[in-house]
mmCIF entry with sequence, helices, sheets and N, C-alpha, C, O atoms, coordinates in Angstrom:
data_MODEL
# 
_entry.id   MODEL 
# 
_entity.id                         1 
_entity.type                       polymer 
_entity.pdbx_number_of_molecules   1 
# 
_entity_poly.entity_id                      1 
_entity_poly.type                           'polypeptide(L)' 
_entity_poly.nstd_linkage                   no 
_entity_poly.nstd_monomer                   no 
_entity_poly.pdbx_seq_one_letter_code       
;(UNK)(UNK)(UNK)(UNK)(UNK)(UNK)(UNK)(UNK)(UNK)(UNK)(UNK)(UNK)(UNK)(UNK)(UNK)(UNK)
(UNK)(UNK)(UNK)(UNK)(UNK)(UNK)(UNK)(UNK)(UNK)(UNK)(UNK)(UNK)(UNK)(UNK)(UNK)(UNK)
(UNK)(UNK)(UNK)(UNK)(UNK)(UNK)(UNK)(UNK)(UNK)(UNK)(UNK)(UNK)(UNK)(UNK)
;
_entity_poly.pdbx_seq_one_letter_code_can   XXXXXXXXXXXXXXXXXXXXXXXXXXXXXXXXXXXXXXXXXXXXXX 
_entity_poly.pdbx_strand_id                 A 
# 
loop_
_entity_poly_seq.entity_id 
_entity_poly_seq.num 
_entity_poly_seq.mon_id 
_entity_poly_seq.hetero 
1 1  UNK n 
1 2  UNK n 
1 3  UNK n 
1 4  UNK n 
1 5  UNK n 
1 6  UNK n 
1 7  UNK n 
1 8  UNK n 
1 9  UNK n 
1 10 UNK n 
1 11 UNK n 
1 12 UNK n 
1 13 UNK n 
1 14 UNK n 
1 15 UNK n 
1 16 UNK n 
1 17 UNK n 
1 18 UNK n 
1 19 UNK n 
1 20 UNK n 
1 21 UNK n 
1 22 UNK n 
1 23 UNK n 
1 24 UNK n 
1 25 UNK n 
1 26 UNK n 
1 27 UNK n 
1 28 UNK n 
1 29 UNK n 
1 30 UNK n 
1 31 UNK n 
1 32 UNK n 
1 33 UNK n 
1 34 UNK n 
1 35 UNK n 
1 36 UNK n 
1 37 UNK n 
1 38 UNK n 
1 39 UNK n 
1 40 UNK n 
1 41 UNK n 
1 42 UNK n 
1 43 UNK n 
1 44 UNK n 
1 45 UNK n 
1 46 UNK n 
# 
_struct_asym.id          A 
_struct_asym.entity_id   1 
# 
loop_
_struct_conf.conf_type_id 
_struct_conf.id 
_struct_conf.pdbx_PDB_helix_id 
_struct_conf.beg_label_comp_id 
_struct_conf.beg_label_asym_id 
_struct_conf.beg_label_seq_id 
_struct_conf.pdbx_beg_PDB_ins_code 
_struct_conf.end_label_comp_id 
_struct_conf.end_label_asym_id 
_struct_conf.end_label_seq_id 
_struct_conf.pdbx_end_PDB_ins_code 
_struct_conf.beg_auth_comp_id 
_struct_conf.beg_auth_asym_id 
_struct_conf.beg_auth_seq_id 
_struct_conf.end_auth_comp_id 
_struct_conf.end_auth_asym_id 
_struct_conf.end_auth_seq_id 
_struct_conf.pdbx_PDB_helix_class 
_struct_conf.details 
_struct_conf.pdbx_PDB_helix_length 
HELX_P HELX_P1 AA1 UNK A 8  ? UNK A 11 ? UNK A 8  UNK A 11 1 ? 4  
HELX_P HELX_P2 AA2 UNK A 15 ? UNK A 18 ? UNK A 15 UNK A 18 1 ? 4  
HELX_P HELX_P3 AA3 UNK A 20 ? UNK A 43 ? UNK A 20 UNK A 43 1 ? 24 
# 
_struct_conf_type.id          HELX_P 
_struct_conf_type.criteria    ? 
_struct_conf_type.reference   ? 
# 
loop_
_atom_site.group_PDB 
_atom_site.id 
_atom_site.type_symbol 
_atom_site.label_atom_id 
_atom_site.label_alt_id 
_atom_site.label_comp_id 
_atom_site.label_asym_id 
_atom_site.label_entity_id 
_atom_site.label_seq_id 
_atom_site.pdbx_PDB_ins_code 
_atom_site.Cartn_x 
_atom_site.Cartn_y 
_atom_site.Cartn_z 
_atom_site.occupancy 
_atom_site.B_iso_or_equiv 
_atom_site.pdbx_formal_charge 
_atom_site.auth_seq_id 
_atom_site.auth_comp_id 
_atom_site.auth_asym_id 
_atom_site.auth_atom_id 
_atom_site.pdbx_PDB_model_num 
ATOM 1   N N  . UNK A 1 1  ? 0.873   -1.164  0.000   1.00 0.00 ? 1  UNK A N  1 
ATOM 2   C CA . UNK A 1 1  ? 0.000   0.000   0.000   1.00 0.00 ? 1  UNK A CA 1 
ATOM 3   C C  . UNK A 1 1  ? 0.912   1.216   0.000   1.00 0.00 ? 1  UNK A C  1 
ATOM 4   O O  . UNK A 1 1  ? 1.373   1.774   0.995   1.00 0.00 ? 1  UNK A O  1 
ATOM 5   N N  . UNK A 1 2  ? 1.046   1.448   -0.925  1.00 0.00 ? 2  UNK A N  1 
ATOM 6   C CA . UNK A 1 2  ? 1.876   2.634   -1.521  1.00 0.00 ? 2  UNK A CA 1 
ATOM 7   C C  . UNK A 1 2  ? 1.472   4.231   -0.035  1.00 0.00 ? 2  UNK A C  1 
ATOM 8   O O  . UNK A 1 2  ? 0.447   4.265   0.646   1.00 0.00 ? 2  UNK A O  1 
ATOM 9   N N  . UNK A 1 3  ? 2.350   5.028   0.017   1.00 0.00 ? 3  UNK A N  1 
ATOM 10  C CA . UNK A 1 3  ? 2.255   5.992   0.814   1.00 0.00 ? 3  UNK A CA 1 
ATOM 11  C C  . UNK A 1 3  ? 2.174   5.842   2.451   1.00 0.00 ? 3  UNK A C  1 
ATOM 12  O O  . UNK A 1 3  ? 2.713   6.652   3.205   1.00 0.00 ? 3  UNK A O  1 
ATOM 13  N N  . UNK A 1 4  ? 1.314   4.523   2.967   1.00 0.00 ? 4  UNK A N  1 
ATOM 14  C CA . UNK A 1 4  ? 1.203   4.201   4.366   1.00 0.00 ? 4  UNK A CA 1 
ATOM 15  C C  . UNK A 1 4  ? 2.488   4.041   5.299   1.00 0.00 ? 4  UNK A C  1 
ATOM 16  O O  . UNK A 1 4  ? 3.565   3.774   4.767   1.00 0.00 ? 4  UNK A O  1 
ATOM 17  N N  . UNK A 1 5  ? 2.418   4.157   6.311   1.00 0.00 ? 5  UNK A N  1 
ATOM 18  C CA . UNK A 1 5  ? 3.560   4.032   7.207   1.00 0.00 ? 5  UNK A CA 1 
ATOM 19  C C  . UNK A 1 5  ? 2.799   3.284   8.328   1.00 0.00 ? 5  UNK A C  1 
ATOM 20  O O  . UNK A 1 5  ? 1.782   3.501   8.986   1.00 0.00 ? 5  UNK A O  1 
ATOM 21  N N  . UNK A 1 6  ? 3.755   2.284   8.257   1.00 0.00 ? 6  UNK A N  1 
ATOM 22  C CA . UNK A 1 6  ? 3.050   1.078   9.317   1.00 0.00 ? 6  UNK A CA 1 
ATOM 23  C C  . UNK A 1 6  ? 4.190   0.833   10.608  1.00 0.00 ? 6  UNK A C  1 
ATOM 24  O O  . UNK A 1 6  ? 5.386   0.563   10.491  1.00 0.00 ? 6  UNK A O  1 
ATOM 25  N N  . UNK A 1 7  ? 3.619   0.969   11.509  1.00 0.00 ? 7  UNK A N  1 
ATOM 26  C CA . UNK A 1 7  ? 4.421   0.706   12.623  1.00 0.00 ? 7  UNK A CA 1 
ATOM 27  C C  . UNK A 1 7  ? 4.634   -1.103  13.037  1.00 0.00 ? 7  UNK A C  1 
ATOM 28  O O  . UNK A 1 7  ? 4.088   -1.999  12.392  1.00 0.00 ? 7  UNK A O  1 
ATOM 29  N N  . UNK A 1 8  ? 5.382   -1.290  14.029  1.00 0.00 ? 8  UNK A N  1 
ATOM 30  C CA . UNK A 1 8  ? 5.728   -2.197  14.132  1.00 0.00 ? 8  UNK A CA 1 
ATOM 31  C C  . UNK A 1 8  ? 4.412   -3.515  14.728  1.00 0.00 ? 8  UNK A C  1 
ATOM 32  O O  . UNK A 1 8  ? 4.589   -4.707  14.475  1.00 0.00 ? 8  UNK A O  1 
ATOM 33  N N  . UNK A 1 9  ? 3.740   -3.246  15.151  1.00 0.00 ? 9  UNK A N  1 
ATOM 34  C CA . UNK A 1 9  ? 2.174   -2.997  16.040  1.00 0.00 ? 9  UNK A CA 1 
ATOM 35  C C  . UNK A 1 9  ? 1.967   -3.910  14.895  1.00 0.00 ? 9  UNK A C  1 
ATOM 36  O O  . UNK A 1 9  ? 1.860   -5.137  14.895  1.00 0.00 ? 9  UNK A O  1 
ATOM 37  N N  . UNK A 1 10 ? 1.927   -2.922  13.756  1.00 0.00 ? 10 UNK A N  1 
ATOM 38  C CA . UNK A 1 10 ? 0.754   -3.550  12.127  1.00 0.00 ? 10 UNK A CA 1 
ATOM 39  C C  . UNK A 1 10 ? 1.745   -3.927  11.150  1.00 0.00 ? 10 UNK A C  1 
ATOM 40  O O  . UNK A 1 10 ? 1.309   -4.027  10.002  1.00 0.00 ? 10 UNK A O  1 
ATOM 41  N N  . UNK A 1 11 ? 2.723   -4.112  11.289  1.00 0.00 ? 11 UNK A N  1 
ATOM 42  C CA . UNK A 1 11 ? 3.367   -5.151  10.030  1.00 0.00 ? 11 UNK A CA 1 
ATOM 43  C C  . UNK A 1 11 ? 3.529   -6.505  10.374  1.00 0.00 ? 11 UNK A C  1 
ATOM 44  O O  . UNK A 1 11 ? 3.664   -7.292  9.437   1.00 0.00 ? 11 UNK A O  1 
ATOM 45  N N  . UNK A 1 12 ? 3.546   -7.055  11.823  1.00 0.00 ? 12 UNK A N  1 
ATOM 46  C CA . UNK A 1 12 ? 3.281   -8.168  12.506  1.00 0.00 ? 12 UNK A CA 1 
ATOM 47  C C  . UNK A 1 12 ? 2.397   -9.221  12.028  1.00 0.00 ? 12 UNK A C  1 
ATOM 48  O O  . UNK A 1 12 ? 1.332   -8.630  12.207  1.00 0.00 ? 12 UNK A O  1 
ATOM 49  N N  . UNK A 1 13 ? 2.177   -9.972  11.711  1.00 0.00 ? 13 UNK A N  1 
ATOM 50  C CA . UNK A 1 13 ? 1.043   -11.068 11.573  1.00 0.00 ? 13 UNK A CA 1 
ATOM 51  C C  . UNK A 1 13 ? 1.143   -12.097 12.839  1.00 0.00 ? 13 UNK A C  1 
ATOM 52  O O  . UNK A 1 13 ? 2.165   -12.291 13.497  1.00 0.00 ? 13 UNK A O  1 
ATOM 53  N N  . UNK A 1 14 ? -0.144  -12.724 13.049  1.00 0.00 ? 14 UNK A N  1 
ATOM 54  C CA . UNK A 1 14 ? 0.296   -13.580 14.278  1.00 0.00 ? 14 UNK A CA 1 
ATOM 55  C C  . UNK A 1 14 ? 0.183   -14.976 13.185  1.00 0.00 ? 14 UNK A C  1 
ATOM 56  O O  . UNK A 1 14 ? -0.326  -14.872 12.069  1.00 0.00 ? 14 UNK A O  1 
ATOM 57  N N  . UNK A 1 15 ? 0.736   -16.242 13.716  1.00 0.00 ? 15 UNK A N  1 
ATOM 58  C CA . UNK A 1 15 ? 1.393   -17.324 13.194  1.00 0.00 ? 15 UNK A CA 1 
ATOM 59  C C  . UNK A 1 15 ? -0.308  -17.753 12.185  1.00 0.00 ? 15 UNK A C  1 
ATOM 60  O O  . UNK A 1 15 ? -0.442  -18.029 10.993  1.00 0.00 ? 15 UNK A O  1 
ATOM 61  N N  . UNK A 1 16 ? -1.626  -17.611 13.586  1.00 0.00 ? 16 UNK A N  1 
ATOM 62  C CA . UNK A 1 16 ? -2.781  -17.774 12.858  1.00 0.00 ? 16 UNK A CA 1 
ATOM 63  C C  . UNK A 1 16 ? -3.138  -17.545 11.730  1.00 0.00 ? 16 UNK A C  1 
ATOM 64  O O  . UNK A 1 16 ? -3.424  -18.387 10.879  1.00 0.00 ? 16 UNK A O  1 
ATOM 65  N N  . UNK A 1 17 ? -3.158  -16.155 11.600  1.00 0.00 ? 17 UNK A N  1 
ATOM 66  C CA . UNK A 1 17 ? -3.440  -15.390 10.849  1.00 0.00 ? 17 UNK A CA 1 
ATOM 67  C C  . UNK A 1 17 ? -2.733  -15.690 9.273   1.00 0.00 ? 17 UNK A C  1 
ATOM 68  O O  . UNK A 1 17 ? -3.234  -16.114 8.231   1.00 0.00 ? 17 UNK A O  1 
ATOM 69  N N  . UNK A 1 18 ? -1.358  -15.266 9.625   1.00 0.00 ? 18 UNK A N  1 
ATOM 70  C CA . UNK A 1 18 ? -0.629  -16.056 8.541   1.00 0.00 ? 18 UNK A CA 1 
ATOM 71  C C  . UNK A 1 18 ? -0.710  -16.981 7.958   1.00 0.00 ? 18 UNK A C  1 
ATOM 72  O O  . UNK A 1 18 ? -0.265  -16.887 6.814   1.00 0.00 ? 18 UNK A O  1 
ATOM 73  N N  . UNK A 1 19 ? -1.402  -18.606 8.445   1.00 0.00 ? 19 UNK A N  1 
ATOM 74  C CA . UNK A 1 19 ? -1.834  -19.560 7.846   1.00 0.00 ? 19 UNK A CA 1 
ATOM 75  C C  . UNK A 1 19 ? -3.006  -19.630 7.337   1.00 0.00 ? 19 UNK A C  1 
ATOM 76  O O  . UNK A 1 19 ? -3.418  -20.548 6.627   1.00 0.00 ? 19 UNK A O  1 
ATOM 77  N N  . UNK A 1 20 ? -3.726  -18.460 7.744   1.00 0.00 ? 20 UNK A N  1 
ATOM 78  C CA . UNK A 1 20 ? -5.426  -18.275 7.488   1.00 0.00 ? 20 UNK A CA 1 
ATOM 79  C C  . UNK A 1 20 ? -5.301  -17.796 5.787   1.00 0.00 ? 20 UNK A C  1 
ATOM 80  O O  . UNK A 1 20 ? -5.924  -18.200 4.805   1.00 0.00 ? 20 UNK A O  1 
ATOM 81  N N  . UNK A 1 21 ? -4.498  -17.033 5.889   1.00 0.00 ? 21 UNK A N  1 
ATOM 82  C CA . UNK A 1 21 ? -4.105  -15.838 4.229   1.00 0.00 ? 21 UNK A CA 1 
ATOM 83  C C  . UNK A 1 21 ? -3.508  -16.733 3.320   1.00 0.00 ? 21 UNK A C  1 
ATOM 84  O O  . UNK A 1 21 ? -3.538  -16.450 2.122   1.00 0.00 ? 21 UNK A O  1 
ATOM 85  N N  . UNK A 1 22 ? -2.907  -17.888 3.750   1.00 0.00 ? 22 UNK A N  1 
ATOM 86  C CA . UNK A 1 22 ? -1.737  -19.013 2.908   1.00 0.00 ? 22 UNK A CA 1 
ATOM 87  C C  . UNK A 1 22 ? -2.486  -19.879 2.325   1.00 0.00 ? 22 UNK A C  1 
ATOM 88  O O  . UNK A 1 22 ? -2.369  -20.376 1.205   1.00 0.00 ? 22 UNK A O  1 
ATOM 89  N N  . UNK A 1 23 ? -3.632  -20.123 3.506   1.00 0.00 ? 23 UNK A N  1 
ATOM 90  C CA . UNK A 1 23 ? -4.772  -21.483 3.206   1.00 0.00 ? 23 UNK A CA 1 
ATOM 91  C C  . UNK A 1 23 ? -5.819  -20.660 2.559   1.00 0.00 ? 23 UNK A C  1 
ATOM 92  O O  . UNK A 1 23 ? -5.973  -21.181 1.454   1.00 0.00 ? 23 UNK A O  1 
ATOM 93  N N  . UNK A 1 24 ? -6.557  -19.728 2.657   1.00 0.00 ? 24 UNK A N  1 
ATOM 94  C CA . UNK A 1 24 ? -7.227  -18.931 1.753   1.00 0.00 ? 24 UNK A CA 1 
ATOM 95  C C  . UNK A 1 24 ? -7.006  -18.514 0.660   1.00 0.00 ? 24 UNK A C  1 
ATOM 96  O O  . UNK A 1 24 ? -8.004  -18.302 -0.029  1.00 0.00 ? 24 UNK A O  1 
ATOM 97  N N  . UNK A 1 25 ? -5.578  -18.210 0.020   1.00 0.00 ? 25 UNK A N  1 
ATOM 98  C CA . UNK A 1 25 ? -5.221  -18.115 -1.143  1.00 0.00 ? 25 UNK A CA 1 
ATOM 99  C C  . UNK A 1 25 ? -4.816  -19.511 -1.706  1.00 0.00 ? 25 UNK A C  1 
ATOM 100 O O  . UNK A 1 25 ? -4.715  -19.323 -2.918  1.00 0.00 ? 25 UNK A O  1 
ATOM 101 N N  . UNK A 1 26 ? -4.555  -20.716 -1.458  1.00 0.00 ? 26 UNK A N  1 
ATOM 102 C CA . UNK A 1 26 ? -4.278  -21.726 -1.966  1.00 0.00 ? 26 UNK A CA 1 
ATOM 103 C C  . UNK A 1 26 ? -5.760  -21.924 -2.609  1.00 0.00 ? 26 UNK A C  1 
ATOM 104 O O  . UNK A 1 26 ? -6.074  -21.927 -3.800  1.00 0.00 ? 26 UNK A O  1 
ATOM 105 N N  . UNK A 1 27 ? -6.598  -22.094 -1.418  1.00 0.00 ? 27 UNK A N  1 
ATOM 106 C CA . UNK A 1 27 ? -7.980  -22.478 -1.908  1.00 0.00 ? 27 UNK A CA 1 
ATOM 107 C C  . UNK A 1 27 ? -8.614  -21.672 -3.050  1.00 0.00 ? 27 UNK A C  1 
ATOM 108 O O  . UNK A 1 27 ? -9.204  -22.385 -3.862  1.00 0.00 ? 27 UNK A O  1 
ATOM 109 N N  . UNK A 1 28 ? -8.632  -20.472 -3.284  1.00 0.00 ? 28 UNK A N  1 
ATOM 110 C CA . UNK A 1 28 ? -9.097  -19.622 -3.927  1.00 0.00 ? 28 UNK A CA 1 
ATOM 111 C C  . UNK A 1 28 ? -8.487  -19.936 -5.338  1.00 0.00 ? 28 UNK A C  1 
ATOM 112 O O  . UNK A 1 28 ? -9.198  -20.080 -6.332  1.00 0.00 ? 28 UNK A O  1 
ATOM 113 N N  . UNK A 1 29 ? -7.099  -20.034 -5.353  1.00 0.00 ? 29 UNK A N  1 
ATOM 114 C CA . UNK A 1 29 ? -6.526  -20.264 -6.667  1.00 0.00 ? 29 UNK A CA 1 
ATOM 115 C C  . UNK A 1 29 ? -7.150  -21.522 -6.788  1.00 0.00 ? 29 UNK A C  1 
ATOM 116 O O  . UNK A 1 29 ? -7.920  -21.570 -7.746  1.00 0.00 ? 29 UNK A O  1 
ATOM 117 N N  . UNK A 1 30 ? -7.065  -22.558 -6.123  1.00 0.00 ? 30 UNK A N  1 
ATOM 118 C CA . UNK A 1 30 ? -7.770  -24.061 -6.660  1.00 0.00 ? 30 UNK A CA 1 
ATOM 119 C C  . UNK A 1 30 ? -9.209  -24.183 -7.143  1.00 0.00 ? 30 UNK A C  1 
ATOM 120 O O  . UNK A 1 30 ? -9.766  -25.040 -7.829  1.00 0.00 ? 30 UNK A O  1 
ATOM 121 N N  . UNK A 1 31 ? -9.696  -22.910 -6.497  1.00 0.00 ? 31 UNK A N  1 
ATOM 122 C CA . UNK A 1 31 ? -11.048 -22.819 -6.962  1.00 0.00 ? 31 UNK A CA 1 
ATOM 123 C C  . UNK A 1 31 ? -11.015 -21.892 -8.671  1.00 0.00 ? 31 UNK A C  1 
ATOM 124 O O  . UNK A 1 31 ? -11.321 -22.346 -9.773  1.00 0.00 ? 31 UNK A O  1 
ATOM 125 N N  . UNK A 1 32 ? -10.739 -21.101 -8.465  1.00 0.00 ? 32 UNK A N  1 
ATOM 126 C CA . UNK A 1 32 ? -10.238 -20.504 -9.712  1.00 0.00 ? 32 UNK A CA 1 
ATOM 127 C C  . UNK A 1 32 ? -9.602  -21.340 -11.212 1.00 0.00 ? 32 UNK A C  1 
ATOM 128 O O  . UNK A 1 32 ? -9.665  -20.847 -12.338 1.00 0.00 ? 32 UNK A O  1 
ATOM 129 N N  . UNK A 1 33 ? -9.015  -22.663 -10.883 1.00 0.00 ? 33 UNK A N  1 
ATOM 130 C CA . UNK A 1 33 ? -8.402  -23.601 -11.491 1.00 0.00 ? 33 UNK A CA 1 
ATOM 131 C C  . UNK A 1 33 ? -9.751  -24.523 -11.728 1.00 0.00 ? 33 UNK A C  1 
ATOM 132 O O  . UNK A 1 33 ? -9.878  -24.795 -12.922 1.00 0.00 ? 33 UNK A O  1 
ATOM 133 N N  . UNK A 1 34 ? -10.403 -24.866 -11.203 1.00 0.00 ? 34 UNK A N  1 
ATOM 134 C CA . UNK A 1 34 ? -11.244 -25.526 -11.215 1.00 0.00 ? 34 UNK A CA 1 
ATOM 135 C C  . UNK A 1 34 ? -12.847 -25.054 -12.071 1.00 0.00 ? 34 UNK A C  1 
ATOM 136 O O  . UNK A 1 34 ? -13.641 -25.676 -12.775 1.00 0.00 ? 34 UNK A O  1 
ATOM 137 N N  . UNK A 1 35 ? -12.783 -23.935 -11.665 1.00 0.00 ? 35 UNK A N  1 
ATOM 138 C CA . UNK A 1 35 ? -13.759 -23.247 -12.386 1.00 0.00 ? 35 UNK A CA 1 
ATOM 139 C C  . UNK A 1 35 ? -13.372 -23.194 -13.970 1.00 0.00 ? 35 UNK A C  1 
ATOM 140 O O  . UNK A 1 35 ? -14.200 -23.504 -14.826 1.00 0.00 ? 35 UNK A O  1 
ATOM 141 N N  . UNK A 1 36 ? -12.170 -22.814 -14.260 1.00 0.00 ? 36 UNK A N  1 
ATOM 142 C CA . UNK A 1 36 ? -12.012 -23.018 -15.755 1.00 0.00 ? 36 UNK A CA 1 
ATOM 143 C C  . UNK A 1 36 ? -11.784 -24.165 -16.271 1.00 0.00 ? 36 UNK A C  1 
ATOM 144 O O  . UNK A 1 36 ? -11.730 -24.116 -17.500 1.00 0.00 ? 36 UNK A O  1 
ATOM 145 N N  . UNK A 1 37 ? -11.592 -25.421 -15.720 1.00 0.00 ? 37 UNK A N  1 
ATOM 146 C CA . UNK A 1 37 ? -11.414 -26.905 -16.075 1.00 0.00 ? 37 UNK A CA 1 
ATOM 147 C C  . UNK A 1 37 ? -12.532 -27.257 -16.210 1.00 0.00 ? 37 UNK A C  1 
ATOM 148 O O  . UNK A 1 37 ? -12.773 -28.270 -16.866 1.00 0.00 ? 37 UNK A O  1 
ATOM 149 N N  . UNK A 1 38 ? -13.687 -26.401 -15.532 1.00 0.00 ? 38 UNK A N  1 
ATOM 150 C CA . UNK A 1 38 ? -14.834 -27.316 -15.690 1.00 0.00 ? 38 UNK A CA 1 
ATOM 151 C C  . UNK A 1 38 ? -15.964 -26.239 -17.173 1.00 0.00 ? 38 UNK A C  1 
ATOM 152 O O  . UNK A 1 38 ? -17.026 -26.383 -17.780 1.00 0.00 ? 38 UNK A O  1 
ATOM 153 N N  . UNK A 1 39 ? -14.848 -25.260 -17.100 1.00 0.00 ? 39 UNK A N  1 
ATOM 154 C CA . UNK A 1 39 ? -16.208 -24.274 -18.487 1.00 0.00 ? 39 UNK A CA 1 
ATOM 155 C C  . UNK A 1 39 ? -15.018 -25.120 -19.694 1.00 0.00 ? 39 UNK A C  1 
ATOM 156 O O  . UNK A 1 39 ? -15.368 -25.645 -20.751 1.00 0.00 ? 39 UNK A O  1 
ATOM 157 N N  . UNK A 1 40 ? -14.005 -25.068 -19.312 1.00 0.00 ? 40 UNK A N  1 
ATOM 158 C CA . UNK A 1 40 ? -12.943 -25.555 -20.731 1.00 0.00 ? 40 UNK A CA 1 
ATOM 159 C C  . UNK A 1 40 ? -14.033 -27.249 -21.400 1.00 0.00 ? 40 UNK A C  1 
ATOM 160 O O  . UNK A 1 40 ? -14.356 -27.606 -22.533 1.00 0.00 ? 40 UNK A O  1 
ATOM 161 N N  . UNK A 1 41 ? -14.249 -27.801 -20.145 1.00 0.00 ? 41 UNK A N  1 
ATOM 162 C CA . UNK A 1 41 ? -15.362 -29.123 -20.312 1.00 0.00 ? 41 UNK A CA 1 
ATOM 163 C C  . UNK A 1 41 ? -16.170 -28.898 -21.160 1.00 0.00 ? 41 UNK A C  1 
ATOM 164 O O  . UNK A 1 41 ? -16.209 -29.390 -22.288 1.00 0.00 ? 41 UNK A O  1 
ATOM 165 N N  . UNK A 1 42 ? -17.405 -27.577 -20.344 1.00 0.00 ? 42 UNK A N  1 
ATOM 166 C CA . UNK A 1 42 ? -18.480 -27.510 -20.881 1.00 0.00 ? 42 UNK A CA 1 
ATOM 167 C C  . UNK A 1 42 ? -18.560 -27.225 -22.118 1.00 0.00 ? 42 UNK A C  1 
ATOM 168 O O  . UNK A 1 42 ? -19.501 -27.528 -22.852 1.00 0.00 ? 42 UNK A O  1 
ATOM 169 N N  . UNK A 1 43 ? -17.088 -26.327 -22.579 1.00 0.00 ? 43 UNK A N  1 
ATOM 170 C CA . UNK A 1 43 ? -17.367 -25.921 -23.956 1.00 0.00 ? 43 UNK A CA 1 
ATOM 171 C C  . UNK A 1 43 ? -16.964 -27.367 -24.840 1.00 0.00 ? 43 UNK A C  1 
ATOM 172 O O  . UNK A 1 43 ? -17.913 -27.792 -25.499 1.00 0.00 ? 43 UNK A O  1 
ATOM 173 N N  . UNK A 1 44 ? -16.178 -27.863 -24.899 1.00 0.00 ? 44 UNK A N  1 
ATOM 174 C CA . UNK A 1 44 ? -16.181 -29.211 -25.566 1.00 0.00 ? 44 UNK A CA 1 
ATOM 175 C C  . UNK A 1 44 ? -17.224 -30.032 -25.615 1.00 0.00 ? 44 UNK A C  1 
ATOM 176 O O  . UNK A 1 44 ? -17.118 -30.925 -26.456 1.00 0.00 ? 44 UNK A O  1 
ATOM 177 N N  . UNK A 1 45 ? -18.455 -30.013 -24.817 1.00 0.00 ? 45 UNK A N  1 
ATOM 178 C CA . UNK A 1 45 ? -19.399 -30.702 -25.311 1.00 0.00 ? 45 UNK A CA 1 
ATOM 179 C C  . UNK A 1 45 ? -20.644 -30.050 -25.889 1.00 0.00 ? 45 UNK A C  1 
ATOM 180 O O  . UNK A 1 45 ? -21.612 -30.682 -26.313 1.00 0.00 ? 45 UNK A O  1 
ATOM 181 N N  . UNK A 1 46 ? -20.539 -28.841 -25.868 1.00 0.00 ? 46 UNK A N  1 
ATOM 182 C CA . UNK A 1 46 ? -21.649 -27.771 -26.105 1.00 0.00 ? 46 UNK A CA 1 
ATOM 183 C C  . UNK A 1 46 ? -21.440 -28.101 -28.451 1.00 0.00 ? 46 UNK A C  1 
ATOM 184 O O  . UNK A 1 46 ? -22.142 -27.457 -29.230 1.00 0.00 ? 46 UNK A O  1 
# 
């Protein structure tokens, strides 16, 4: 975030948190992957 100044307080993540953002973006991309594997399908039988 361009311009902000973050103190030490807020650049921290706690260990939770950090695995929450790691496992939420894994999933999201797999979902994202999945969503086009399954229209790439649909269009081959359409």
């Amino acid at each position: 975030i361009a311009g902000r100044i973050i103190d030490d307080e807020q650049s921290n993540l706690t260990p939770e948190t950090a695995e929450i953002l790691v496992c939420g973006q894994d999933w999201l991309r797999n979902e994202k992957e999945q969503g086009w594997k399954k229209l790439r399908n649909d269009m081959q039988y359409d």
